[in-house]
Structure formats: structure tokens, C-alpha cells
N, C-alpha and C positions, 0 to 999 in steps of 0.2 A: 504494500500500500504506500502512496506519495501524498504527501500533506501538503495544499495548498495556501499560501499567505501571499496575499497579492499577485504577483508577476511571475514567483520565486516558489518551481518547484522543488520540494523538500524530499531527499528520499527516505524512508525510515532505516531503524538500524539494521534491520534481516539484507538491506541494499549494500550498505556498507560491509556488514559481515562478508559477502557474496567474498570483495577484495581482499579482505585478512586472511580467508580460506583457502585463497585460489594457491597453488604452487608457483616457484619460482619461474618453472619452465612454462608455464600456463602465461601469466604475464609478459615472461619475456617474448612468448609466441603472439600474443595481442600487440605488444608495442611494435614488434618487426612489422607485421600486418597497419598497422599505421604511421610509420614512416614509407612505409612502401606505397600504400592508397589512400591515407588520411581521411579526412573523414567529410570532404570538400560537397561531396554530392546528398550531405543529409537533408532529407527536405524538413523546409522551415527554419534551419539555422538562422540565416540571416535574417529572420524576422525577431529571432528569440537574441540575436548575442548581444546585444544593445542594452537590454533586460538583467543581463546576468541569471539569464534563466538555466536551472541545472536541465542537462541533456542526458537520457539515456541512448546514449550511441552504439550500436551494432561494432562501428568499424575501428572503434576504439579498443571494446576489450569484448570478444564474442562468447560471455561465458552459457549460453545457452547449447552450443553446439562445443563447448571445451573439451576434447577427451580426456586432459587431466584431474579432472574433478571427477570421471566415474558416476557424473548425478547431470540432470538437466537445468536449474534451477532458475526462474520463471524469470531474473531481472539481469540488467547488466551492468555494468559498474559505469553509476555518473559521473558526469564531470560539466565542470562552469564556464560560459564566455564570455567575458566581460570586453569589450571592443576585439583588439586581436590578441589578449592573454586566455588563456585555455587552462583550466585547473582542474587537476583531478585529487587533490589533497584534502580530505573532508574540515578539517581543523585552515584550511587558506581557503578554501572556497566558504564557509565559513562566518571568517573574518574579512572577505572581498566582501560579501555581501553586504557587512554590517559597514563598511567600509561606504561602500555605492550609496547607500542606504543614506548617510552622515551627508555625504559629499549632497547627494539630491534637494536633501531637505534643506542644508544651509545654503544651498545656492537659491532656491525657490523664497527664502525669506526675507522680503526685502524687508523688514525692520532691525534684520540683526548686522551690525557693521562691526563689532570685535571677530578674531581669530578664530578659524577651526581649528583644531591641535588635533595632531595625529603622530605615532611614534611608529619608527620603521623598524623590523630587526632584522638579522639574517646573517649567517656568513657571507665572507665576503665570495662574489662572482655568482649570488643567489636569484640576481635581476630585482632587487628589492626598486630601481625607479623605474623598470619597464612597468612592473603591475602596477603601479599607483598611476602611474602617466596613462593607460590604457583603461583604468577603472573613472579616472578622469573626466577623458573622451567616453565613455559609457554613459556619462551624464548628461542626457538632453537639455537644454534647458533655453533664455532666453538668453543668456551672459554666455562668453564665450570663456573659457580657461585658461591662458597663455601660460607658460609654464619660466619659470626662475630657479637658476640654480646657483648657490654658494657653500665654496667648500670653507669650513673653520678652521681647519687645518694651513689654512694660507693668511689667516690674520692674527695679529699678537697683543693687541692692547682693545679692551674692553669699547674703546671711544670709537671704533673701527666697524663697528655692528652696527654704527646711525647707516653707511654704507649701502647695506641691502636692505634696510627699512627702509633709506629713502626709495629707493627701486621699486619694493613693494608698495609704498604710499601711491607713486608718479603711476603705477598700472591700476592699481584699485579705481574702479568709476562703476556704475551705475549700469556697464555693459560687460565691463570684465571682473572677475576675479583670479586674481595669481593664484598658481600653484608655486609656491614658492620652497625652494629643497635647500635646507641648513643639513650639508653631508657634514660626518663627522662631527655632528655636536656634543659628542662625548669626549672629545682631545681635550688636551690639558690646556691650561693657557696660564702662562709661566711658569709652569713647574707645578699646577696645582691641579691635580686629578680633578676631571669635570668642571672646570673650572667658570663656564661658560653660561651653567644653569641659571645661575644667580643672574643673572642679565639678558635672562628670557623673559622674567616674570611676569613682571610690568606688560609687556607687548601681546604675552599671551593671555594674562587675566582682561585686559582691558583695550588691548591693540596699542600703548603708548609708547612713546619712547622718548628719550632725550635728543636733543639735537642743539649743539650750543649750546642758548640759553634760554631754549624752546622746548616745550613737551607738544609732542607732533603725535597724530592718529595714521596708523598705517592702513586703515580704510579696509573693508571686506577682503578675507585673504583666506587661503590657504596653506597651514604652516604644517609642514613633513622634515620631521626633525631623524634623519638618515643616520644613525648607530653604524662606528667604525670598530669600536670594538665590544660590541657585546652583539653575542646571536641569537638572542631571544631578549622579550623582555624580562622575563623572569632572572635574566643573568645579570641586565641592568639592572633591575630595582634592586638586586641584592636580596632576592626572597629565598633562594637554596644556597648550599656552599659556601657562606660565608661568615666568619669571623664574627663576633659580635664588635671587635675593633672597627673591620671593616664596613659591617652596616656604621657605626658610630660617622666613619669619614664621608659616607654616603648623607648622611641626614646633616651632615656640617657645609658640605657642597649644596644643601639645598635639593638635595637628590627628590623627597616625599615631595615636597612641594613643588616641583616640576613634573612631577609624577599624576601629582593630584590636579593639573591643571591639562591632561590628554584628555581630549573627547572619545577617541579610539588609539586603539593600534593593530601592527600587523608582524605576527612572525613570518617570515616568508623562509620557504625550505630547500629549495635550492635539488641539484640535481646527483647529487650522492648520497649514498642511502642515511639515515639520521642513527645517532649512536642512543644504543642502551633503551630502542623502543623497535616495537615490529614496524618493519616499513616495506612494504609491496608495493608503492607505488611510483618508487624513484625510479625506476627504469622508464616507466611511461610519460614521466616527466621527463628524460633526456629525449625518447624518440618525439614527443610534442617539438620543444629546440629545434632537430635536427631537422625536422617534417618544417616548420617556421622557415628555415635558414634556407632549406633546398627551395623554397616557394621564390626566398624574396633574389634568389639569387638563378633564378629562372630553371631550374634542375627541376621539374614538375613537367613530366610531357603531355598531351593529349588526352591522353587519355585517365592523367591523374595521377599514373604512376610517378614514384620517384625515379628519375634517371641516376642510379647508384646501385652498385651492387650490393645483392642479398648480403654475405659473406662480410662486405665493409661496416653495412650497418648494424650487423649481430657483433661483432668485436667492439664497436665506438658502445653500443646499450651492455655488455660484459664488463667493461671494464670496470674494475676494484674500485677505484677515487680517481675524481678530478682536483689536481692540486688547488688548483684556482675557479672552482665550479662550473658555471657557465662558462665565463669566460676560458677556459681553457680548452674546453667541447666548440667552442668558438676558432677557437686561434685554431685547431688542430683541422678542421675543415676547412678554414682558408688558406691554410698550407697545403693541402691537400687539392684546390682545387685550382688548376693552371689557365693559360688564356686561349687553350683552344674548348675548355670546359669540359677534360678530362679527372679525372680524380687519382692521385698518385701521393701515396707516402711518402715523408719528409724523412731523413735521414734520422738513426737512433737519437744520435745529439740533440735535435730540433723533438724530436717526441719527447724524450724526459724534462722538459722541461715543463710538462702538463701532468705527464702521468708517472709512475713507478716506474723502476727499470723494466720488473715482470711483464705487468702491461704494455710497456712498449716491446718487449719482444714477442707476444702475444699478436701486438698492431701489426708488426713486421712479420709473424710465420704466412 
């Protein structure tokens, strides 16, 4: 049974289950099957992806007709569209939703003019600004979105931040709202872990900020505050694993009370399998990427197939870790792909730099 709430089909848990049951081989056998034909010919998609409406798709993971499961069973494992991000992660589709959901309603309220606050996490190479930029664009509305990006990691003195507030004040109007990305708002700033929160406060409780000898309003926004080094948020607030010294430095940085000032957030999981929890669905996460990449890079024939060979794509969805997550399932296919639009492996040297040595000999047998 699927629960309806609005727009946003819900699948119940026996759906879910379907995915934690299935075997490795079962999955890895669905993701090849969608890097190979994806799932481009589902009808009605493009009516629903705008919606973030969950899809039950055949050509994503066929477990009606699986012969690893030995059983028929009646559903197939869903997954989300939110413009061109595609999620099949119940715990990120999820939080996209709740996500879309925020973004919708604060763009539709013209009474509200302080900040959205939203917190990103993820390891690094996880695509943490692809899905926020594409759930973005998922938002219909009359204001258009233009997107701003600052990394903190490139500025050293607190007075330095009026900077991209003024940028965000000068786009904020009546037609636009910024999506505005403070990456790495967790870097130190001079020496002092977090140092940064403390001089969010203000802007994000109320939109304000100093300027001179002016307190200036940064006008209807969107603020995504991009985690450089914690990969969940639970790692940033400091709610497991840590010290009670440690939380003490957290709540001295001002840590709760930036905390307490997010509207949402989002862990995003990225394309290697997650430690110390059952995860079945990282492999169909990477053939999603790979199925993306062959599309925008015209590797898509006629008739929908991918132009790649079987044998390339079951090694790049095998492999152990990607050093650098995405990004490295990135780099390793654009080495890979020459200017007459053949696909040829980079030398051992150029491979270990993404994956293990194992795996790269593995890429090369």
C-alpha cells in the first residue's frame, strides 16, 4: 500500500523492506540494467519530476521478475525526482522532500523577508550542491532563484562577511530570491574551531547585519550553510562520539544556537557504501551518476541505450570506495572518454588516484 499526502507519493515500509532484502547480486543486476537503458521512456515522469513525486520504476530495480529473491513480490523499489537529481535513498528522499516542501512555502510567502536556514552535510564528493540547486529548480513558483556561492575558507577577519551579505541584499527583490551557499562554514577562523557561527546569528535570526556603521537587511534569501568537515549533522552538533570537553567547545563557538536557528537540513550520502549501517542502495546511486554523465555527454544512442560497454560499467558499480566520491566516478570517466568518443582506461598511475590499488587492477584486468 502507498500513502498519499498531497503531490508526494509515500511508499510504506513492506516497499522499503523489498530493498534491504534484495541481494547484492540482485541490485547490482538492476543498477547495470539502468545504466544500460535508464529509465528515460517511463511514462508520466516528466509530469511527476517537478513534484518530487516518488516513482515506482520497473527499469530501475525489476524486483518483480528478480530471480534472486526466489519470491515475486508485488512492489518495486522507489525512488525521487526532484528536477534532474534522482534519489533512491529513503532517509535523502526523505529529507528532499521536507526540503522542497520549506523551499515552496517560503518562496510563496510574501510576508516573510528574514532567512531560510538550511544545513548541508555529507562527505566530501557526495554532490551535496547538485541536490539543493536541482530541488531549487523543482520549485515552481512566481520569483525566480539565482543561485550565490561563497566559500569561508577564503576569508579571514569576521568584517569580511558584510561581503556576500551585500551580494545577497543587491539580488533579494520582490522577483528573486538567492540561493545563497556559505561552503565550509565550519572552518576555523583564526585559529578558533567554528569560529564563524557566532557571526551568523544576527542574519539568520533576523536577516541583519553590520555594514560600517549601518545594520543593513539582506532581504528574502536562501541561506545553505555547506559543512566541510562534518558528514552528517549529527557529527556536527556533536550528538555521538564526543567528549563532554568537546561538546563544552561546541556550545562556546555558539554551536546550539546556530543549530537552533536551521529551518531544515540534509545528510546527503554520496556514492560509496555508508559505514556501520546496511546499505543496498549505493551501487544504484553510482549507476544513477554514471547513467547522468553518459546522457549529458551525448553517450545515450537511439534507442536509449548507453553507448558503453557491459563489462566497463559492472567494474566502475564493483568497485570497493571512491576516494573522492563523486567526484572521483567523475574524473575516472572523463579520462576514460577520448575525442573520437571512445572509452579507454587511463594508465595505473592516473587510476589510483580515485580508487585503491586493488580496484585499479581490477579496472585494468
Amino acid at each position: 500500500m502507498c500513502h498519499r499526502i498531497t503531490d508526494v507519493v509515500i511508499p510504506s515500509d513492506p516497499t522499503w523492506k523489498m530493498t534491504d532484502d534484495a541481494s547484492v547480486a540482485a541490485i547490482r543486476d538492476a543498477a547495470l540494467r539502468y545504466v544500460q537503458f535508464g529509465r528515460d521512456k517511463i511514462e508520466g515522469l516528466e509530469r511527476a519530476s517537478d513534484q518530487g513525486r516518488i516513482e515506482h520504476d520497473p527499469i530501475a530495480i525489476d524486483l518483480q521478475t528478480d530471480r534472486f529473491l526466489g519470491k515475486k513480490p508485488p512492489v518495486h523499489i522507489p525512488l525521487a525526482r526532484f528536477h534532474d537529481l534522482i534519489v533512491v535513498d529513503r532517509e535523502e528522499i526523505e529529507a528532499y522532500r521536507s526540503i522542497q516542501s520549506l523551499m515552496r512555502q517560503y518562496v510563496k510567502n510574501e510576508e516573510e523577508h528574514k532567512p531560510l536556514n538550511l544545513g548541508l552535510f555529507g562527505p566530501p564528493g557526495s554532490g551535496k550542491s547538485f541536490g539543493v540547486r536541482e530541488v531549487a529548480k523543482s520549485v515552481v513558483g512566481k520569483c525566480k532563484i539565482p543561485v550565490l556561492e561563497f566559500n569561508l575558507a577564503q576569508f579571514s577577519d569576521p568584517k569580511e562577511l558584510a561581503i556576500p551579505l551585500l551580494k545577497i541584499k543587491d539580488k533579494s527583490s520582490h522577483t528573486e530570491v538567492p540561493l545563497a551557499f556559505f561552503d565550509e562554514f565550519d572552518c576555523p577562523l583564526k585559529g578558533e574551531n567554528l569560529g564563524w557561527l557566532r557571526y551568523f546569528l544576527a542574519p539568520m535570526q533576523d536577516g541583519e547585519f553590520r555594514h560600517e556603521s549601518e545594520i543593513l537587511k539582506t532581504g528574502k534569501a536562501i541561506f545553505v550553510f555547506a559543512g566541510g568537515t562534518s558528514s552528517s549533522f549529527r557529527e556536527f552538533s556533536r550528538e555521538v562520539g564526543y567528549s563532554e570537553q568537546e561538546r563544552g567547545k561546541f556550545v562556546q563557538a555558539k554551536g546550539p544556537d546556530f543549530v537552533s536557528r536551521l529551518d531544515g537540513k540534509i545528510d546527503t550520502v554520496g556514492i560509496n557504501r555508508r559505514d556501520g549501517r546496511a546499505d543496498n542502495s549505493y551501487v544504484l546511486r553510482r549507476a544513477i551518476l554514471i547513467r547522468n554523465w553518459l546522457r549529458k555527454k551525448q553517450l545515450i544512442g537511439r534507442s536509449q541505450r548507453a553507448l558503453v560497454s557491459r563489462d566497463f560499467a559492472i567494474k566502475l558499480l564493483s568497485i570497493g570506495e571512491f576516494k573522492h566520491g563523486a567526484r572521483s566516478l567523475t574524473k575516472i570517466l572523463e579520462m576514460c572518454l577520448t575525442s573520437s568518443g571512445m572509452l579507454h582506461l587511463p594508465p595505473a598511475d592516473q587510476l589510483s588516484m580515485h580508487v585503491s590499488d586493488s580496484d585499479t587492477e581490477k579496472l585494468l584486468a
